[in-house]
C-alpha positions, 0 to 999 in steps of 0.5 A, a space after each residue: 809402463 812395461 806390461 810384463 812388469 804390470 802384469 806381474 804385479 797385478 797377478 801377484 795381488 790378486 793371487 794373494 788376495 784369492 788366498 785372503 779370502 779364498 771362496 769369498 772373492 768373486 772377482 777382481 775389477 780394475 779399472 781407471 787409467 790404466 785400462 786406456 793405456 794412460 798409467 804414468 808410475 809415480 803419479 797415478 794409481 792402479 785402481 782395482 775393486 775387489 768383489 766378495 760376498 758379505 761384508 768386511 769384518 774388521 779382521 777382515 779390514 786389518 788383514 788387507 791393510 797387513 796384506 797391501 803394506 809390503 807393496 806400500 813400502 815399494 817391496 814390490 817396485 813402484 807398480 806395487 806401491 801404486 795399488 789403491 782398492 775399494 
């Protein structure tokens, strides 16, 4: 796994998911194997939870669902499309 290559992927969501949902979000965790070094792309997943306040609305839920598609369709590279959140 390049680190630049992730590092610019992981940035790149969490700057768009600050946008999202601006003074709501007050961090984003990640965690699983990529944080032992472990990450094997096109296997794994990149987990990461995102902490706001409140709760989810539904628009709230379609927004990231819109938000996350272009990084399912690997417009992102594979690092991208390996993104899974809670």
């Amino acid at each position: 796994m390049h680190a630049l290559e992730l590092s610019r992927t992981l940035d790149h969501f969490a700057g768009l998911l600050q946008r999202f949902f601006g003074d709501r979000l007050l961090s984003v965790v990640l965690y699983g194997s990529v944080c032992f070094e472990d990450l094997a792309p096109g296997y794994g997943d990149l987990d990461f939870l995102a902490v706001i306040t409140g709760n989810l609305s539904e628009v709230d839920t379609t927004g990231l669902v819109h938000l996350r598609r272009p990084f399912r369709a690997g417009e992102h590279g594979i690092l991208g499309q390996m993104l899974e959140g809670g």
